[in-house]
VMD Tcl script that builds the backbone (N, CA, C; Angstrom):
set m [mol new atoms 399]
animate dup $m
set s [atomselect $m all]
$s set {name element resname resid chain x y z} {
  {N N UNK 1 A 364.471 211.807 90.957}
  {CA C UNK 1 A 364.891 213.186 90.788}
  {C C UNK 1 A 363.877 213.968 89.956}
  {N N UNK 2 A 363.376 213.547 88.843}
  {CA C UNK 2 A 362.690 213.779 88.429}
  {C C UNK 2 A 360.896 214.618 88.739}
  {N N UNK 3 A 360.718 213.402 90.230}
  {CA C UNK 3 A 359.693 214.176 91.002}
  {C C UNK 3 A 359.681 215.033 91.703}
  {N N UNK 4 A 360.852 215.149 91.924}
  {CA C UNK 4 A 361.169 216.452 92.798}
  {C C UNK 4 A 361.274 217.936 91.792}
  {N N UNK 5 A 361.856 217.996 90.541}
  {CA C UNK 5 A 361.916 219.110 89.656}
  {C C UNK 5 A 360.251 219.017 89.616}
  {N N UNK 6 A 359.307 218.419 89.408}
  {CA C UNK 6 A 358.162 218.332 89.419}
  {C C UNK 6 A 357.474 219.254 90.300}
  {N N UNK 7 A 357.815 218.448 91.388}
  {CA C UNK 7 A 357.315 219.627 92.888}
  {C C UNK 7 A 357.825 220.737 92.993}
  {N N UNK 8 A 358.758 220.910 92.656}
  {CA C UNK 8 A 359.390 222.459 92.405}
  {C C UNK 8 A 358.760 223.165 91.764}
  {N N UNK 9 A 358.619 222.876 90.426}
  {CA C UNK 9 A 358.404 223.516 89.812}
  {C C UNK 9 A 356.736 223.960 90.083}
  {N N UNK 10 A 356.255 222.765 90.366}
  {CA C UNK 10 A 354.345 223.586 90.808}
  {C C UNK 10 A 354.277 224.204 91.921}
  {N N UNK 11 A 355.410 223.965 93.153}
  {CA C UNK 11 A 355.666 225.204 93.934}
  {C C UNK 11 A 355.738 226.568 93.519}
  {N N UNK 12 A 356.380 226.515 92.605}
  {CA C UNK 12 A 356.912 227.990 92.225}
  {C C UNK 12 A 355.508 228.545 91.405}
  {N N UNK 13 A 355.155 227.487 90.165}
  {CA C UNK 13 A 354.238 227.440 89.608}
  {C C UNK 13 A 352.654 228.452 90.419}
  {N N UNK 14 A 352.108 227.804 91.742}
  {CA C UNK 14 A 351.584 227.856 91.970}
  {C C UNK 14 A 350.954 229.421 92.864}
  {N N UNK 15 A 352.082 230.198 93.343}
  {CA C UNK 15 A 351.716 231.612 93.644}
  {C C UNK 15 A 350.965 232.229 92.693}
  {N N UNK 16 A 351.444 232.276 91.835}
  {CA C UNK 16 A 351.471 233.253 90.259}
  {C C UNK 16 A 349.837 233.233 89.797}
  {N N UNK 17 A 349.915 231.989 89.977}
  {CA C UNK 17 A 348.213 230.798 89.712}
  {C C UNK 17 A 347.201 231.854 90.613}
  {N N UNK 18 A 347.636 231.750 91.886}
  {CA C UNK 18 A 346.725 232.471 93.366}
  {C C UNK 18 A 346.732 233.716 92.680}
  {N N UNK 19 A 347.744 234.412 92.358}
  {CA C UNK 19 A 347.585 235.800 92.173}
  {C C UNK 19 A 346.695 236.444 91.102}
  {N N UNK 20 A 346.660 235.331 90.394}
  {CA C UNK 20 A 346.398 235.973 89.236}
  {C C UNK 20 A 344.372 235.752 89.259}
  {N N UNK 21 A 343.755 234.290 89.433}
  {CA C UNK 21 A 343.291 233.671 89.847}
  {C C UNK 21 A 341.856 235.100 91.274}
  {N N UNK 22 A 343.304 235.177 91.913}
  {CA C UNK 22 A 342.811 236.084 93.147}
  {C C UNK 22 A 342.606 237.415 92.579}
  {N N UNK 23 A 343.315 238.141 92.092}
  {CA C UNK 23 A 343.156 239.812 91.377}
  {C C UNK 23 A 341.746 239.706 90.222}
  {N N UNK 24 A 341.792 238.849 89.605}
  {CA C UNK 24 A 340.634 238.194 88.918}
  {C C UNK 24 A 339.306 238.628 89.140}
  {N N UNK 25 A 339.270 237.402 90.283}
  {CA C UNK 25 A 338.178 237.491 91.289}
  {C C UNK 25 A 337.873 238.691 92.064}
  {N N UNK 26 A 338.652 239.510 92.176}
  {CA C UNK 26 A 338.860 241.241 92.829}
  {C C UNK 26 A 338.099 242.158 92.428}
  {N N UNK 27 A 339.071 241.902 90.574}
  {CA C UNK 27 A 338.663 242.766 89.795}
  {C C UNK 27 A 336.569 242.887 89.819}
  {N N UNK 28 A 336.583 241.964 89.554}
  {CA C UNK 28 A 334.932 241.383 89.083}
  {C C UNK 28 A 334.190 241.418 90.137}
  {N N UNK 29 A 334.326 241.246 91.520}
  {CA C UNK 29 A 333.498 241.586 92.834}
  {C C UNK 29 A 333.650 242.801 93.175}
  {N N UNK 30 A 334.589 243.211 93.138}
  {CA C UNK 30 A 334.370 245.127 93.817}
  {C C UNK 30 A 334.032 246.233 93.278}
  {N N UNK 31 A 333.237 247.218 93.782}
  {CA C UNK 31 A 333.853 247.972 92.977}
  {C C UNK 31 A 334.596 249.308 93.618}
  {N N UNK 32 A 335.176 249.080 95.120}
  {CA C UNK 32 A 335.811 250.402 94.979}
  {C C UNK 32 A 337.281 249.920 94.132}
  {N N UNK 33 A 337.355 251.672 94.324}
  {CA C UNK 33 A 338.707 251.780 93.662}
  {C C UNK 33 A 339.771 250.991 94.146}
  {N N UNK 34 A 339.963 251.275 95.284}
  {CA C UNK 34 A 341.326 250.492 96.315}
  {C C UNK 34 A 341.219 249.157 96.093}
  {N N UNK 35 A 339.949 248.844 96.042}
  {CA C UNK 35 A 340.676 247.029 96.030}
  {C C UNK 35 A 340.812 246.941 94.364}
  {N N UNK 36 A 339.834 247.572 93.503}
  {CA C UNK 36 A 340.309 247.070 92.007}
  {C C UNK 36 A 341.701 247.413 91.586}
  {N N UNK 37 A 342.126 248.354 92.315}
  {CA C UNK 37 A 343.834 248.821 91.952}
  {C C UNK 37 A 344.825 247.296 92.434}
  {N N UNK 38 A 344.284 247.376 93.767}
  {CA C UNK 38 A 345.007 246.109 94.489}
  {C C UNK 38 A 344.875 244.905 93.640}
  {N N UNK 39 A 343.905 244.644 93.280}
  {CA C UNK 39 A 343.514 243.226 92.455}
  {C C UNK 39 A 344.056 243.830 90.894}
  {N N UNK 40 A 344.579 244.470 90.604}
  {CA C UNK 40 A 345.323 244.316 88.824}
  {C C UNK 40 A 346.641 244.541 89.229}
  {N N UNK 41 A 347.205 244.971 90.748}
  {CA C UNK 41 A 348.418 244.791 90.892}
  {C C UNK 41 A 349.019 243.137 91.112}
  {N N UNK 42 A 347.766 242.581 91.832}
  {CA C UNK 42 A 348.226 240.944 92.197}
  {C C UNK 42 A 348.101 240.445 90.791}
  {N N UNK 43 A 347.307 240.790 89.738}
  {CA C UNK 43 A 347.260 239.932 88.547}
  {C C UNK 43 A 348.559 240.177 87.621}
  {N N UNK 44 A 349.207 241.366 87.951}
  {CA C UNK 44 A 350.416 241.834 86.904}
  {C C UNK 44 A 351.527 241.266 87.599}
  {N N UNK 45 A 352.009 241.185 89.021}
  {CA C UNK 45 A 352.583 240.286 89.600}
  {C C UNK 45 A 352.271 238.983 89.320}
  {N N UNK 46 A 351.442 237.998 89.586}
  {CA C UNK 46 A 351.108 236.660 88.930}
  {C C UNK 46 A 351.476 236.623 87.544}
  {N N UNK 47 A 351.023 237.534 86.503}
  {CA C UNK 47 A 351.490 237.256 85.295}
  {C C UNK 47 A 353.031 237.316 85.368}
  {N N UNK 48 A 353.868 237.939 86.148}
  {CA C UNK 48 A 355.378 238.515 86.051}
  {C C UNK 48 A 356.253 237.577 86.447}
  {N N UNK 49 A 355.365 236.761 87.615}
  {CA C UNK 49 A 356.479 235.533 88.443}
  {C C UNK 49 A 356.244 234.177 87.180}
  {N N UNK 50 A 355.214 234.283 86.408}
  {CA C UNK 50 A 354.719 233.197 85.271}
  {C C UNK 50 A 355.707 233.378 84.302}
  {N N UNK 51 A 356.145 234.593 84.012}
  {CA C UNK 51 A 356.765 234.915 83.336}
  {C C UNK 51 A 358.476 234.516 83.627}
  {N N UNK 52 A 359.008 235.251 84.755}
  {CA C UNK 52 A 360.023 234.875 84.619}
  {C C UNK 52 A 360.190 233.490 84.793}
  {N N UNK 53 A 359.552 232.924 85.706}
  {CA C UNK 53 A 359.583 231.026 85.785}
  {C C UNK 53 A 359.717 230.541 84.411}
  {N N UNK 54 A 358.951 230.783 83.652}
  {CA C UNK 54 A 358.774 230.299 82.242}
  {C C UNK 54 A 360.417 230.431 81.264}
  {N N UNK 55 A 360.533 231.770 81.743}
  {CA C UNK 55 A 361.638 232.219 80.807}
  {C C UNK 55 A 363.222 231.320 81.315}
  {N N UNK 56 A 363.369 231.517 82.708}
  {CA C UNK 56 A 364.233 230.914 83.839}
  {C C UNK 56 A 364.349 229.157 83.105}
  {N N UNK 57 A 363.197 228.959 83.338}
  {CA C UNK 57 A 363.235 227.102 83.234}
  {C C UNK 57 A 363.314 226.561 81.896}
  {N N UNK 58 A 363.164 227.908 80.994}
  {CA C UNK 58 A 363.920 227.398 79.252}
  {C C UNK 58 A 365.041 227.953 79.153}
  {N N UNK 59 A 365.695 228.536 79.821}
  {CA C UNK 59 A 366.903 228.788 79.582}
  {C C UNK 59 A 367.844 227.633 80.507}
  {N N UNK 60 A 366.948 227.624 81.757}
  {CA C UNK 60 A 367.776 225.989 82.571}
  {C C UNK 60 A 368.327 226.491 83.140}
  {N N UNK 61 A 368.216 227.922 84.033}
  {CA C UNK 61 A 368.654 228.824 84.806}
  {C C UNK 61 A 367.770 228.679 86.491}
  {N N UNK 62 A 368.374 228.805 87.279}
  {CA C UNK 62 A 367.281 228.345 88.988}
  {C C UNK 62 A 366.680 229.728 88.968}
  {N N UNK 63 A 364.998 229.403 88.976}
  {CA C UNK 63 A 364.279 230.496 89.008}
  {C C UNK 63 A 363.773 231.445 89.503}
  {N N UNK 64 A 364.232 230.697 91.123}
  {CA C UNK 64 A 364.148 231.155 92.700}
  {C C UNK 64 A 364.749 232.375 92.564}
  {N N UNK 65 A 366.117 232.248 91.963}
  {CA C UNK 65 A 366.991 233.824 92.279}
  {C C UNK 65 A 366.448 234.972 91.746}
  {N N UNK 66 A 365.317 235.068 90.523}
  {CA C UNK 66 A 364.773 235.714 90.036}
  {C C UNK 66 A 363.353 236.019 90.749}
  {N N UNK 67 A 362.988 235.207 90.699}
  {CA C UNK 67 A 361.496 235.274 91.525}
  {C C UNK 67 A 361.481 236.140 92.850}
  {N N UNK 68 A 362.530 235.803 93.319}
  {CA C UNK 68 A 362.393 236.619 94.891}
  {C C UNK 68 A 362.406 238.102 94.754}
  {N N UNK 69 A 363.681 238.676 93.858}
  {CA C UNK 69 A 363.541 240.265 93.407}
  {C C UNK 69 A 362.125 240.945 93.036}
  {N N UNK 70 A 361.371 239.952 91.869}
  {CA C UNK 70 A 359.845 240.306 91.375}
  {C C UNK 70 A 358.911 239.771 92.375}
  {N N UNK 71 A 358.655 238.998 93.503}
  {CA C UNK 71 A 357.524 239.766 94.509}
  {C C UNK 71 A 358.544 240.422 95.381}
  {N N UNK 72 A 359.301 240.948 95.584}
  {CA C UNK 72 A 359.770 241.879 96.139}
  {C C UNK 72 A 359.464 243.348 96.143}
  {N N UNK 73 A 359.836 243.153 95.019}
  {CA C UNK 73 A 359.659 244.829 94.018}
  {C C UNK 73 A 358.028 244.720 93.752}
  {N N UNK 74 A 357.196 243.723 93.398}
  {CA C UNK 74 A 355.718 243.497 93.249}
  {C C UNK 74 A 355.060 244.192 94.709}
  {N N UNK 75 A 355.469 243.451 96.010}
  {CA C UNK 75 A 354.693 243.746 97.215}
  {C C UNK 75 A 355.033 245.159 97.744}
  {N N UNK 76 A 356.393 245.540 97.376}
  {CA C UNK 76 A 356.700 247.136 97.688}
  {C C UNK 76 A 356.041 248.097 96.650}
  {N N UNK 77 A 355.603 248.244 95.559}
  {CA C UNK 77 A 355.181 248.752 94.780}
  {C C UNK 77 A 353.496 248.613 94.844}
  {N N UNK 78 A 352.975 247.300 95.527}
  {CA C UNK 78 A 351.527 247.613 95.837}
  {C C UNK 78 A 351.374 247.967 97.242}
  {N N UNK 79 A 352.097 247.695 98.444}
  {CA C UNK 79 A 352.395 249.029 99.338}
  {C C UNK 79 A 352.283 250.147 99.465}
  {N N UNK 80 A 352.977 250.509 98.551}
  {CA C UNK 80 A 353.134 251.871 98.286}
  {C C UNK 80 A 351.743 252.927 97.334}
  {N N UNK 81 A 351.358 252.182 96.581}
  {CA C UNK 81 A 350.418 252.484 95.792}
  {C C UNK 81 A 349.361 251.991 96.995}
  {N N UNK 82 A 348.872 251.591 98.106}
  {CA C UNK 82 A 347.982 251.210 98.784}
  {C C UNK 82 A 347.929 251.986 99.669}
  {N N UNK 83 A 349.219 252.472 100.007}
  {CA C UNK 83 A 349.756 254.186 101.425}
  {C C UNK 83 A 349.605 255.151 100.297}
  {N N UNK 84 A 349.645 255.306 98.971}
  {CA C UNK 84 A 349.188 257.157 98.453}
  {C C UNK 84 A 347.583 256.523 98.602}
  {N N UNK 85 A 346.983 255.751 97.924}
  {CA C UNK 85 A 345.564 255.218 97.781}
  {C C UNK 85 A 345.014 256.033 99.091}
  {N N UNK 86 A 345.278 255.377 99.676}
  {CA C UNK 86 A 344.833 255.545 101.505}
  {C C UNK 86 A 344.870 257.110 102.068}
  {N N UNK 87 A 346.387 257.334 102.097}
  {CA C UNK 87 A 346.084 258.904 102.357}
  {C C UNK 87 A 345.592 259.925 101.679}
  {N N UNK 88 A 345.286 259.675 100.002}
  {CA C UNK 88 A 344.479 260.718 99.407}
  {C C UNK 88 A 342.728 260.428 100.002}
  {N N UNK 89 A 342.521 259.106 100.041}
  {CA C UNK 89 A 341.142 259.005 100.385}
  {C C UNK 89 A 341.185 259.464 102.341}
  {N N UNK 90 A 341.834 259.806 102.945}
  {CA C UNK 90 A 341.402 260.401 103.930}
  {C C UNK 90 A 342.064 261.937 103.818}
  {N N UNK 91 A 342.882 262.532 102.989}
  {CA C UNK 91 A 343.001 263.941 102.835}
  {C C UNK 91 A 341.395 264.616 102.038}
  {N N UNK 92 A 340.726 263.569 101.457}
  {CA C UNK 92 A 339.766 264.215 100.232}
  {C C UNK 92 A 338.226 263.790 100.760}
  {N N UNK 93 A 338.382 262.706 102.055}
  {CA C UNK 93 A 336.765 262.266 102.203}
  {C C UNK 93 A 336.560 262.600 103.436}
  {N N UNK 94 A 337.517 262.708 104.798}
  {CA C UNK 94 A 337.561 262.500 106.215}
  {C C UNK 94 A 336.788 263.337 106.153}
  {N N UNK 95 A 336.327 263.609 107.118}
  {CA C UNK 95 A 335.051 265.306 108.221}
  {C C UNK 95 A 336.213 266.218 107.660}
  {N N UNK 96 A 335.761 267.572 108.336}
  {CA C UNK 96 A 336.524 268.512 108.747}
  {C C UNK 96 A 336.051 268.794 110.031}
  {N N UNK 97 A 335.215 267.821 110.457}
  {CA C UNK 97 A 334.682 268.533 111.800}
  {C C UNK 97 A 336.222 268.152 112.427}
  {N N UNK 98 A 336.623 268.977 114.163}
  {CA C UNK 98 A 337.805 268.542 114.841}
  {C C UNK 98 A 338.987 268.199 114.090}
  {N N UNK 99 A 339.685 267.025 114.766}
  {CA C UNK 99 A 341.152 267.049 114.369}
  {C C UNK 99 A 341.332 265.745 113.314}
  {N N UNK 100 A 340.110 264.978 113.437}
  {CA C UNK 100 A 340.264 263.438 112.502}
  {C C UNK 100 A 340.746 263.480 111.710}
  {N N UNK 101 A 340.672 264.634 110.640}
  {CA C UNK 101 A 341.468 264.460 109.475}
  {C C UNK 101 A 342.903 264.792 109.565}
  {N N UNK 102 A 343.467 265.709 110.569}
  {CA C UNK 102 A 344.949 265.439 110.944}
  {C C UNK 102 A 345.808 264.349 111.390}
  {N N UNK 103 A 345.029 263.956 112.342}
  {CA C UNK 103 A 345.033 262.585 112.932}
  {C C UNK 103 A 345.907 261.466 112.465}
  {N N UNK 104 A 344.532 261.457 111.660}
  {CA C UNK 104 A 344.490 260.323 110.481}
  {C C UNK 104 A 345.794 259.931 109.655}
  {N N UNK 105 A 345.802 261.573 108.848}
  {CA C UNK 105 A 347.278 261.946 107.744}
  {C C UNK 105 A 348.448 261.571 108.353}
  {N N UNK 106 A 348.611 262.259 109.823}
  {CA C UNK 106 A 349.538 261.999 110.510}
  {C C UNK 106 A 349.776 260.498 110.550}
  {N N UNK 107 A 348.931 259.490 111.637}
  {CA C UNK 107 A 348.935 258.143 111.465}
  {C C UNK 107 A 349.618 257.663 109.997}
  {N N UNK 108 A 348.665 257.924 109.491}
  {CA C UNK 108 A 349.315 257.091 107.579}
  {C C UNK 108 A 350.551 257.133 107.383}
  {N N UNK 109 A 351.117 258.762 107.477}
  {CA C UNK 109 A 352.440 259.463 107.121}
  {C C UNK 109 A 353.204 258.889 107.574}
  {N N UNK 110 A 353.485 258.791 109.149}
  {CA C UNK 110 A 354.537 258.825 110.059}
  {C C UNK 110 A 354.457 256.690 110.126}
  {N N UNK 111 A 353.135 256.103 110.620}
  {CA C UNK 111 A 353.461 254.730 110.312}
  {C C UNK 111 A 353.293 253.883 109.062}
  {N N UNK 112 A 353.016 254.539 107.624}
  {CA C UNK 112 A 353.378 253.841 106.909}
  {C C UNK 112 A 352.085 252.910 105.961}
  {N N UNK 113 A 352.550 252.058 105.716}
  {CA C UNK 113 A 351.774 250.844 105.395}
  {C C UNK 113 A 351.064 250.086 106.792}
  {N N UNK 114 A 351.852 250.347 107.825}
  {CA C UNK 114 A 350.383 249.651 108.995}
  {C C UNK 114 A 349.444 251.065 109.087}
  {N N UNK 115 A 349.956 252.165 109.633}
  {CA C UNK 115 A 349.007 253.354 109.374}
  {C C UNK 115 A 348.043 253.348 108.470}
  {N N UNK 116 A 348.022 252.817 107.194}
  {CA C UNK 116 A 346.982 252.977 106.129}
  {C C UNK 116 A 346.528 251.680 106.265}
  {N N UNK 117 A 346.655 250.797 106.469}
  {CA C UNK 117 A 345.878 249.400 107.003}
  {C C UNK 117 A 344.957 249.604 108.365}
  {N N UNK 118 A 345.538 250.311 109.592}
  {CA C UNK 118 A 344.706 250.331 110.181}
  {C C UNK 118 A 343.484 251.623 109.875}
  {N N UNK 119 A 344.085 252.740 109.024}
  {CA C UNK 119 A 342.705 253.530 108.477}
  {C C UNK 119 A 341.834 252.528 107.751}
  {N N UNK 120 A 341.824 251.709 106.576}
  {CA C UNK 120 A 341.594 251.593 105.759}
  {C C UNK 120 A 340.259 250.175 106.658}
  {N N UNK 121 A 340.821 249.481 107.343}
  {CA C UNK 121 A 340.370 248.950 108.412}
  {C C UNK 121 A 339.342 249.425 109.921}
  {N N UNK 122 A 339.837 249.988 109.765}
  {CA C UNK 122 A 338.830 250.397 111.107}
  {C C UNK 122 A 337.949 251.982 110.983}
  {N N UNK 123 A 338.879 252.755 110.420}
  {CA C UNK 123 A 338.405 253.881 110.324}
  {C C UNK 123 A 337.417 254.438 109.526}
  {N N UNK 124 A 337.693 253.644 107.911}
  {CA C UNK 124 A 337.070 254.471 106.576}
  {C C UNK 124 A 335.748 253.700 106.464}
  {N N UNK 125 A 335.703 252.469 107.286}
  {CA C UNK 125 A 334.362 251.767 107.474}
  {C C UNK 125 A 332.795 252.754 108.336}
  {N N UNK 126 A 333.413 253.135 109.245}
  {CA C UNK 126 A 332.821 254.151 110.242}
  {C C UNK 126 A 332.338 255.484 109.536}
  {N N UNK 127 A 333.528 255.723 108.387}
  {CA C UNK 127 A 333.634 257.009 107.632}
  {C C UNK 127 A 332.070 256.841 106.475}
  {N N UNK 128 A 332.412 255.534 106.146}
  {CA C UNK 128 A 331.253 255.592 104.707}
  {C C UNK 128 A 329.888 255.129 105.390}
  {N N UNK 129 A 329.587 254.438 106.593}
  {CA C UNK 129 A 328.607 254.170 106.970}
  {C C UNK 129 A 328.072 255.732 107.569}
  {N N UNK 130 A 328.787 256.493 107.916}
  {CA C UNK 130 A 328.237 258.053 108.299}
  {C C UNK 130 A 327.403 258.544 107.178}
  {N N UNK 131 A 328.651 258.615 106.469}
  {CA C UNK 131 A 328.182 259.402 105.220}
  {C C UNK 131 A 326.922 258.930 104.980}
  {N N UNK 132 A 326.520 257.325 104.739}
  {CA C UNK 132 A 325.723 257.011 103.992}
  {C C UNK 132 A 324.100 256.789 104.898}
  {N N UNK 133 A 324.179 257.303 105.986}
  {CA C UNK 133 A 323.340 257.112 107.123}
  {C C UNK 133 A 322.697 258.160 106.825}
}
mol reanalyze $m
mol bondsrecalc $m
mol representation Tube
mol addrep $m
């Protein structure tokens, strides 16, 4: 029984590790803005699931029920901060030549978090290699 609270526990253990570990490594390789925002959101999440695990497993409370609410609220909150990220950088950098920059807003607005993934992906790559040509 014993090995099993073991494995549990470095299960649980072990996201927090990636996140933190990963935002880290983010922070220190990039430097746009969008990913350094993204990478201190995965490190404050990693520190948060460390946290409640820690707190959960000295009190002798199951830590799962807690954990799931905090990347919950963690992945909706860097979502969200990743869809304003996204649509200010194509309201403030796109052309004005034609309709791209409507387009675009529209896309983000109306689909969301895939809308600003597929700008952020396909589009703003095309955008900075212009510029910088």
């Amino acid at each position: 029984m014993a090995a099993l609270g073991v494995l549990i526990f470095t299960g649980l253990l072990a996201p927090g590790i990636v996140l933190i570990v990963g935002g880290v490594l983010g922070v220190r390789r990039s430097r746009d803005v969008m990913k350094r925002l993204l990478s201190w959101i995965a490190i404050v999440l990693g520190v948060a699931i460390e946290i409640v695990l820690v707190i959960d497993l000295a009190t002798h409370r199951a830590p799962w029920n807690v954990l799931g609410v905090v990347a919950a609220v963690g992945l909706a909150l860097a979502a969200f901060i990743f869809w304003v990220m996204v649509l200010a950088d194509c309201l403030m950098n796109e052309t004005r030549e034609g309709n791209e920059r409507l387009v675009w807003a529209l896309v983000i607005v109306f689909t969301s978090v895939v809308g600003a993934g597929l700008y952020y992906g396909l589009r703003r790559p095309k955008r900075v290699a212009e510029l910088t040509a």
